[in-house]
NUZAZA-47636 format. One line per field, with one value per residue (C-alpha): x, y, z; residue number from 1. Coordinates in nm, 2 decimals. Example, Ala and Ser with C-alpha at 12.3 -4.5 7.8 and 13.67 -1.06 7.14 Angstrom:
2
X: c(1.23	1.37)
Y: c(-0.45	-0.11)
Z: c(0.78	0.71)
n: c(1	2)
***
This chain:
415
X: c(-0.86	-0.86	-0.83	-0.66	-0.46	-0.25	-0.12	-0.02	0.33	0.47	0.44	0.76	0.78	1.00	1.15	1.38	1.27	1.56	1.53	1.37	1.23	0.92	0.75	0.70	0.49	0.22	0.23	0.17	0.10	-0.05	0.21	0.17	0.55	0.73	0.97	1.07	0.87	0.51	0.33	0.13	0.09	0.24	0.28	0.60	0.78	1.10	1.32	1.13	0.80	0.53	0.42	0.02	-0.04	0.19	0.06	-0.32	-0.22	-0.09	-0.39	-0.31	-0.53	-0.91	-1.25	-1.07	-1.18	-0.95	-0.65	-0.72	-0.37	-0.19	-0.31	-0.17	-0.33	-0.47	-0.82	-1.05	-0.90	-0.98	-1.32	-1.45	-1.43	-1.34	-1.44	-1.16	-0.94	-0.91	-0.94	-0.64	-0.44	-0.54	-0.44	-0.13	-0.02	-0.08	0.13	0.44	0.43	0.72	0.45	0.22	0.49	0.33	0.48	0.66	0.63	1.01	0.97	0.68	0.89	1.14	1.39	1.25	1.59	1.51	1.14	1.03	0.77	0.45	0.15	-0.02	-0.32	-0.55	-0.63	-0.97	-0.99	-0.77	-0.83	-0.62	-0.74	-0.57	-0.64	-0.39	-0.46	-0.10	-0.01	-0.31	-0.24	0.10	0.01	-0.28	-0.04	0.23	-0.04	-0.28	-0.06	-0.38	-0.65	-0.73	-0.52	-0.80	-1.07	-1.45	-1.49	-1.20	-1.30	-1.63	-1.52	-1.23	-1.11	-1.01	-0.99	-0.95	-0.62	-0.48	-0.46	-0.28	-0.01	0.04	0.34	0.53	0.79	1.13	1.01	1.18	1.01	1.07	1.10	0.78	0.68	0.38	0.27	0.43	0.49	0.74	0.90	0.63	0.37	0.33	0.59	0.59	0.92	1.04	0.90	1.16	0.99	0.99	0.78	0.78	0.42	0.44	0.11	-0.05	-0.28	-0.56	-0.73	-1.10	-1.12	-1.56	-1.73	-2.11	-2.34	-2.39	-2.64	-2.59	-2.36	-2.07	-2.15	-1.92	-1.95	-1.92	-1.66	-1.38	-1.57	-1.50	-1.08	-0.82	-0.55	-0.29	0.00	0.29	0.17	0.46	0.21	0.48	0.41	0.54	0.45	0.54	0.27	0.03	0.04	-0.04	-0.30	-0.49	-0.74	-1.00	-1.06	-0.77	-0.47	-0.43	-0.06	0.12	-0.04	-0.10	0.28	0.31	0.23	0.41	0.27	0.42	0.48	0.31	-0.04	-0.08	-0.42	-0.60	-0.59	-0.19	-0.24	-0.51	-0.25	-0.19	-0.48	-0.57	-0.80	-0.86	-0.72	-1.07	-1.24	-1.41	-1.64	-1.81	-1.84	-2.15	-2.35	-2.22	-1.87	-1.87	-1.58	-1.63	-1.37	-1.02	-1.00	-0.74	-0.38	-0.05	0.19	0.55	0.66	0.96	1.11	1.46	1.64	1.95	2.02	1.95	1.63	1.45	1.11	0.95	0.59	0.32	0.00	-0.21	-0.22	-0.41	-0.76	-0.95	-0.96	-0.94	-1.33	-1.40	-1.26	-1.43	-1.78	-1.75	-1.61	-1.94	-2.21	-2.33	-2.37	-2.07	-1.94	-1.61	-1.47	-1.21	-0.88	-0.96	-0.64	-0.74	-0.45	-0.42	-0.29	0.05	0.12	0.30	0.29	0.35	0.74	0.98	1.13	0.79	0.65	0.57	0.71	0.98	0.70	0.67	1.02	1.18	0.90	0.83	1.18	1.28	1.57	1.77	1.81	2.02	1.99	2.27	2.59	2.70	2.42	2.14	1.80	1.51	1.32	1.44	1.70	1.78	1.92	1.77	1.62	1.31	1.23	0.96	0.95	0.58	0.62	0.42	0.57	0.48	0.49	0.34	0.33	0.55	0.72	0.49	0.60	0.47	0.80	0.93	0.80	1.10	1.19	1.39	1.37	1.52	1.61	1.28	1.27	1.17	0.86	0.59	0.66)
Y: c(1.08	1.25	1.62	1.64	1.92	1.81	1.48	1.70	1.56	1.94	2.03	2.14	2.25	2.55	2.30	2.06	1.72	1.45	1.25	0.87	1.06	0.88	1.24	1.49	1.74	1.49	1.24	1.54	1.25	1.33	1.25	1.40	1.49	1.64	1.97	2.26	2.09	2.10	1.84	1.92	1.72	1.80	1.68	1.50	1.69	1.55	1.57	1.80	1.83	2.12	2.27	2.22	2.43	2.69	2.71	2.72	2.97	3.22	3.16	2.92	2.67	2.77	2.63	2.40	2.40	2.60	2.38	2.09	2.08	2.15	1.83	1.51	1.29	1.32	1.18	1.51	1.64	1.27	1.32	1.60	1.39	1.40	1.77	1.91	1.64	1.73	2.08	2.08	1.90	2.17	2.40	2.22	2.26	2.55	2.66	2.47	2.50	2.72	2.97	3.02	3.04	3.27	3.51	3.35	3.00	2.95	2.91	2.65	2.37	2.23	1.93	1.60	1.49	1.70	1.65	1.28	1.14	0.97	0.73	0.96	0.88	0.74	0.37	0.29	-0.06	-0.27	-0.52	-0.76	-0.93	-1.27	-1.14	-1.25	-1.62	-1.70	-1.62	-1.84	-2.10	-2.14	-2.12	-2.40	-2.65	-2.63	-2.73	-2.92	-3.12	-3.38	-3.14	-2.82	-2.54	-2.31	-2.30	-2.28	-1.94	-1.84	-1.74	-1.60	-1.34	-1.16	-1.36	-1.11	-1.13	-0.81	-0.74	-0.48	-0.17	-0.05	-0.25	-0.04	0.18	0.41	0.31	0.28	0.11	-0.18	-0.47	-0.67	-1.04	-1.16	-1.45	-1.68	-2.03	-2.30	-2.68	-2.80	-3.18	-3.32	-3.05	-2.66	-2.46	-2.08	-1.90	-1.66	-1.73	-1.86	-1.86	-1.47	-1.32	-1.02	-0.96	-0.72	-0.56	-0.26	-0.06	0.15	0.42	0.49	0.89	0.88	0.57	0.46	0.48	0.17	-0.05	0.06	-0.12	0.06	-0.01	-0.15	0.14	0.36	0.23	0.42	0.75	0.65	0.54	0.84	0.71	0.43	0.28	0.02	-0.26	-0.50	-0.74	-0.92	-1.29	-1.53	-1.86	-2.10	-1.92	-1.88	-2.25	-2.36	-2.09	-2.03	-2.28	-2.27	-1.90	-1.76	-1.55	-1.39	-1.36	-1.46	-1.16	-0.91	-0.79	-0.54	-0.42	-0.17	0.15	0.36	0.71	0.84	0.83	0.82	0.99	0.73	1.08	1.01	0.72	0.77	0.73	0.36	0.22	-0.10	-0.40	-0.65	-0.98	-1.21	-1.36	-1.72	-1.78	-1.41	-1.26	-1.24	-0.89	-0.67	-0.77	-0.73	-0.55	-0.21	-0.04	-0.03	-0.08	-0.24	-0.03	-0.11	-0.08	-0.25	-0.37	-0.43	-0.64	-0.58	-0.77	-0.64	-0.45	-0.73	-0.73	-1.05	-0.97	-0.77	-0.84	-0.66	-0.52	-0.54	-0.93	-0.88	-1.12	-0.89	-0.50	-0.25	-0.16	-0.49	-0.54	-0.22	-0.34	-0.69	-0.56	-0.30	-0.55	-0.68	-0.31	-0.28	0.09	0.21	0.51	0.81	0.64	0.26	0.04	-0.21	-0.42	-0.70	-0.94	-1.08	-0.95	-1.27	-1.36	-1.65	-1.68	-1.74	-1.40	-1.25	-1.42	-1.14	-1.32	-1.56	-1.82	-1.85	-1.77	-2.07	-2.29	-2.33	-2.26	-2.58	-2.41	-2.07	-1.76	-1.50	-1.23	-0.99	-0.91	-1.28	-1.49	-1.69	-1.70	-1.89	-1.63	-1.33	-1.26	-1.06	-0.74	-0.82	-0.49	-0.54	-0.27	-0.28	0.00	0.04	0.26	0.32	0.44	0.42	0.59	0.90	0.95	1.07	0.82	0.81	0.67	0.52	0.60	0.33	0.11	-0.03	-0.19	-0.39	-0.69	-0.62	-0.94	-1.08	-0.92	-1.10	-1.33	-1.40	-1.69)
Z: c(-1.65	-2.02	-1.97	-1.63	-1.64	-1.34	-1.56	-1.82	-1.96	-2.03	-1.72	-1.51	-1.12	-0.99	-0.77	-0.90	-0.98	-1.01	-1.34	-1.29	-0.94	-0.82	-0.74	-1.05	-1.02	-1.25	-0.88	-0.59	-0.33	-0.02	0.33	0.68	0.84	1.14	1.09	1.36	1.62	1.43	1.23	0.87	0.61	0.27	-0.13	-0.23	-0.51	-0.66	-0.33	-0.13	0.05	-0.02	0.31	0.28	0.59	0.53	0.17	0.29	0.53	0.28	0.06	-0.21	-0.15	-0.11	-0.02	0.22	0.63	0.84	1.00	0.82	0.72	1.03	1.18	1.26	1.00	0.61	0.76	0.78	0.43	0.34	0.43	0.19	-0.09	-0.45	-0.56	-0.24	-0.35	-0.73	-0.65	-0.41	-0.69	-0.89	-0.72	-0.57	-0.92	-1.02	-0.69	-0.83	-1.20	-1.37	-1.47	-1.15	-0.89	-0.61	-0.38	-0.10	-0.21	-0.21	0.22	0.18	0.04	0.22	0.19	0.23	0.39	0.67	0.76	0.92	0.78	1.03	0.93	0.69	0.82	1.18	1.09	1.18	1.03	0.85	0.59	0.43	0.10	-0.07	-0.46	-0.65	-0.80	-0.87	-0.51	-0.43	-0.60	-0.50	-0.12	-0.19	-0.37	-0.09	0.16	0.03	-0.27	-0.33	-0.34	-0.58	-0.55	-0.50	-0.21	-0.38	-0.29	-0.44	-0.80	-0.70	-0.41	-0.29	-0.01	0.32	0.70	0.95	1.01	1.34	1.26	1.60	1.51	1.15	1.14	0.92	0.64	0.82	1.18	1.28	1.33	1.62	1.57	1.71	1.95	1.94	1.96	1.71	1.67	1.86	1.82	2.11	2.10	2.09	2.19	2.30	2.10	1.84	1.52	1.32	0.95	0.93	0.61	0.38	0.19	-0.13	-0.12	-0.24	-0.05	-0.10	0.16	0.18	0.24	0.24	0.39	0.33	0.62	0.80	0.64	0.29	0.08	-0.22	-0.57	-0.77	-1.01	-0.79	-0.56	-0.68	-0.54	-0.21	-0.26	-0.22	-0.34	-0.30	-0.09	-0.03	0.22	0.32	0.59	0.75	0.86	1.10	0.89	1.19	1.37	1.10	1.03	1.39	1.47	1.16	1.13	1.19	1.16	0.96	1.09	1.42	1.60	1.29	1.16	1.40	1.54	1.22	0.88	0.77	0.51	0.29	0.36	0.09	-0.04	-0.42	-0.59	-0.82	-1.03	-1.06	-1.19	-1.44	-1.72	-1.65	-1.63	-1.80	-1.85	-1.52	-1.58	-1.72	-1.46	-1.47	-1.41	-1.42	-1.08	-0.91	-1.06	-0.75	-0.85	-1.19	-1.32	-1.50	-1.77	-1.73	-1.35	-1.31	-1.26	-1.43	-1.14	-1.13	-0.78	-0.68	-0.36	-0.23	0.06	0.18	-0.11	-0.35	-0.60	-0.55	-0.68	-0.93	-0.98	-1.20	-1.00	-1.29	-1.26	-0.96	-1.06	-0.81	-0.80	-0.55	-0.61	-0.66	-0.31	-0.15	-0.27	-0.12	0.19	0.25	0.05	0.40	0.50	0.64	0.67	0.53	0.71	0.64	0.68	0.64	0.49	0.27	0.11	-0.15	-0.03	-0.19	-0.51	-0.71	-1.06	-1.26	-1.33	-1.02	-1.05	-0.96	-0.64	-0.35	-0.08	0.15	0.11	-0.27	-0.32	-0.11	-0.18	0.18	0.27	0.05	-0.13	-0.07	-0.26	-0.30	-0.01	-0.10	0.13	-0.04	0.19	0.17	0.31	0.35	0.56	0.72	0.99	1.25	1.11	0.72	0.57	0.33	0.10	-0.16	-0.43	-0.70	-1.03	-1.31	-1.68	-2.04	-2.38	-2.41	-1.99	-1.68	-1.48	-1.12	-0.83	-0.45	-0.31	-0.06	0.17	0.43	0.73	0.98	1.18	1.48	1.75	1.94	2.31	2.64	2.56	2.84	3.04)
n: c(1	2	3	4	5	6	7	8	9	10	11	12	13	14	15	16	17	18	19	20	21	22	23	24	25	26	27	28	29	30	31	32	33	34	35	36	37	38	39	40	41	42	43	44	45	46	47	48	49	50	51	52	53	54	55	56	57	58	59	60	61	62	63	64	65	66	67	68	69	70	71	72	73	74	75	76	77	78	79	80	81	82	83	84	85	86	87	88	89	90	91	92	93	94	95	96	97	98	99	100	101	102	103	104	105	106	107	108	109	110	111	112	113	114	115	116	117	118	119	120	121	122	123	124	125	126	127	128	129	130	131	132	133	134	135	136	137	138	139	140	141	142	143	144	145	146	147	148	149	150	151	152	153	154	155	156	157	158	159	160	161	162	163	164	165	166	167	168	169	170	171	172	173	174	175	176	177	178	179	180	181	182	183	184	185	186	187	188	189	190	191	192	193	194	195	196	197	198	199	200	201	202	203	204	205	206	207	208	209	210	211	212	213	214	215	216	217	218	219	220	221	222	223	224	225	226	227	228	229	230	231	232	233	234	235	236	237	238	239	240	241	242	243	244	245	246	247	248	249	250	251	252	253	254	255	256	257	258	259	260	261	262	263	264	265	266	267	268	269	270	271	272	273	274	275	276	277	278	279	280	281	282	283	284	285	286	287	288	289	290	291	292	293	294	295	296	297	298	299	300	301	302	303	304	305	306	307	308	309	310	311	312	313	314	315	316	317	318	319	320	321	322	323	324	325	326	327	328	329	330	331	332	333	334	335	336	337	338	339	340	341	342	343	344	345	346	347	348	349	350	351	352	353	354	355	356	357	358	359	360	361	362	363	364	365	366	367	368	369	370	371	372	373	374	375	376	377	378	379	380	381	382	383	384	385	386	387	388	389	390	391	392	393	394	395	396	397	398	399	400	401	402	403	404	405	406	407	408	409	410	411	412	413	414	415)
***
């Protein structure tokens, strides 16, 4: 976004900002969190959090409904659409730059050590998408070795299903090891999963829907997105491959995705934009792909301490608003707080596959999984956390903060 004055490279906040730290006052990501007993959502700067409420209270932030700060969620803020978002950021920054520091502002930011952070926002649907053809193709040649790698479809739409969204939680939740039906030696058998899955995804949240009936535009699809997200959709691929045809993925799925805490404006990320990956043969006209739409966003996967993954978002073959105007073409309506992910972000070398899956080839051979072991897939007691940046020449270093969690030891099953 030329001309943004909130991406400006010279500007510097009142509050410190670590070096390399994934929120400068150029991010000013949206998060909702818990301190003193009351919950308000806030803007990440470097280590600290921005009271929104507080700050709206006191009269730094106008034009905005009363309350809609000291809520529980980002949804109704989500809802007024771009003009109150870029204002807010507007006048988010102008609240912490060196130069427009206001009365009292020193007691609406407070440490973000000492606040907890919740799901940012009330999840009315959830989509999952499969948009990333390297991650495709792998999956295709490890089950179905004598046929094409890709489905049909594949090239000419952005393959999705309907995920859970009661089942999304907050960076830092464990996840219990799941049960469900898999093969057994003489038939099905009801257990823990033992093929465990990380996804590396990237999210996006719809803040205004479309009235049912009426499809997005392309074009215009972006209009409609508030920002982005970490998705890690973990899998149970035992499960998954017993269940999912012939209507896709259910329990395999379903036991938890987890989100980051923080919710990145497609604003802050103007600076890295860049060209989609070419697509052939050419989309359908609803899905054809306008300007730099695409986003240049580095991933990164650690297990246990130890890097296994860094991907590049930009290789992505479809777009988020390529992926919003399929999902509403049929009329479907998008709504304030939708979660739509990618799908698994993978690219083409070994060192940059989004997942257990890709990595082990089907668990065929081990890697490295820190604290001197191996894996296939995860453990009980593994921790999985998957970073995003973007940085270049010219631009401040922006960040999506973490996205982390747990697998905790299945409980009781049903019997």
């Amino acid at each position: 976004m030329s001309g943004d004055p909130t991406i400006d490279p010279a500007l510097r906040s009142w509050v410190p900002v670590p070096d390399g730290s994934d929120f400068p006052i150029q991010n000013l990501p949206f998060g909702v969190f818990t301190a003193g007993g009351a919950t308000r959502a806030g803007v990440a700067i470097g280590d600290h959090v921005l009271d929104l409420a507080a700050a709206h209270a006191a009269g730094a932030l106008d034009r905005l409904p009363d309350g809609v700060f000291a809520a529980s969620t980002l949804n109704g803020f989500m809802a007024l659409g771009g003009g109150a978002w870029r204002r807010t950021r507007e006048q988010v920054s102008a609240v912490l730059t060196e130069t427009g520091r206001p009365p009292g502002a020193d007691g609406w930011v407070l440490p973000r050590a000492g606040v907890e952070m919740l799901l940012p926002i009330e999840i009315g649907d959830y989509v999952d998408f499969y948009s990333s053809i390297h991650h495709a193709t792998n999956v295709g040649m490890m089950f179905r070795p004598d046929a094409e790698p890709l489905l049909p479809n594949w090239r000419h739409l952005p393959v999705g299903y309907h995920g859970r969204s009661s089942s999304v939680v907050v960076s830092g939740t464990p996840v219990v090891r799941p049960h469900g039906q898999r093969r057994g030696p003489t038939g099905p058998v009801f257990a823990p999963t033992e093929r465990l899955d990380l996804e590396l995804e990237v999210g996006f949240v719809t803040g205004v829907g479309n009235p049912l009936g009426t499809a997005i535009p392309v074009t215009s699809a972006e209009t409609h997105i508030f920002g982005m997200c970490l998705v890690n959709d973990w899998s149970a691929r035992d499960i998954q491959a017993w269940e999912y045809q012939p209507l896709g993925p259910f329990l395999g799925k379903s036991f938890a995705t987890t989100m980051s805490p923080w919710i990145v404006t497609l604003d802050a990320l103007a600076p890295f934009r860049v060209p989609p990956p070419h697509q052939e043969p050419p989309p359908l006209a609803y899905l054809a792909p306008t300007g730099d739409s695409a986003i240049d966003l580095r991933l990164e996967v650690e297990l246990n301490g130890q890097v296994i993954s860094r991907p590049r978002f930009g290789d992505m073959y479809w777009t988020p608003a390529q992926q919003l105007a399929h999902a509403t073409a049929n009329g479907a309506n998008a709504r304030s707080g939708d979660l739509y992910a990618s799908g698994t972000v993978s690219g083409a070398t070994p060192d940059t596959l989004g997942c257990l899956l890709e990595l082990t080839w089907n668990g065929n051979h081990s890697i490295d999984a820190g604290r001197g072991e191996l894996r296939t897939f995860l453990e009980d007691g593994d921790t999985v956390v998957l970073r995003g940046w973007c940085e270049r020449d010219g631009a401040v270093r922006i960040g999506l903060g973490e996205c982390a969690g747990t697998v905790l030891p299945a409980r009781g099953g049903v019997t």
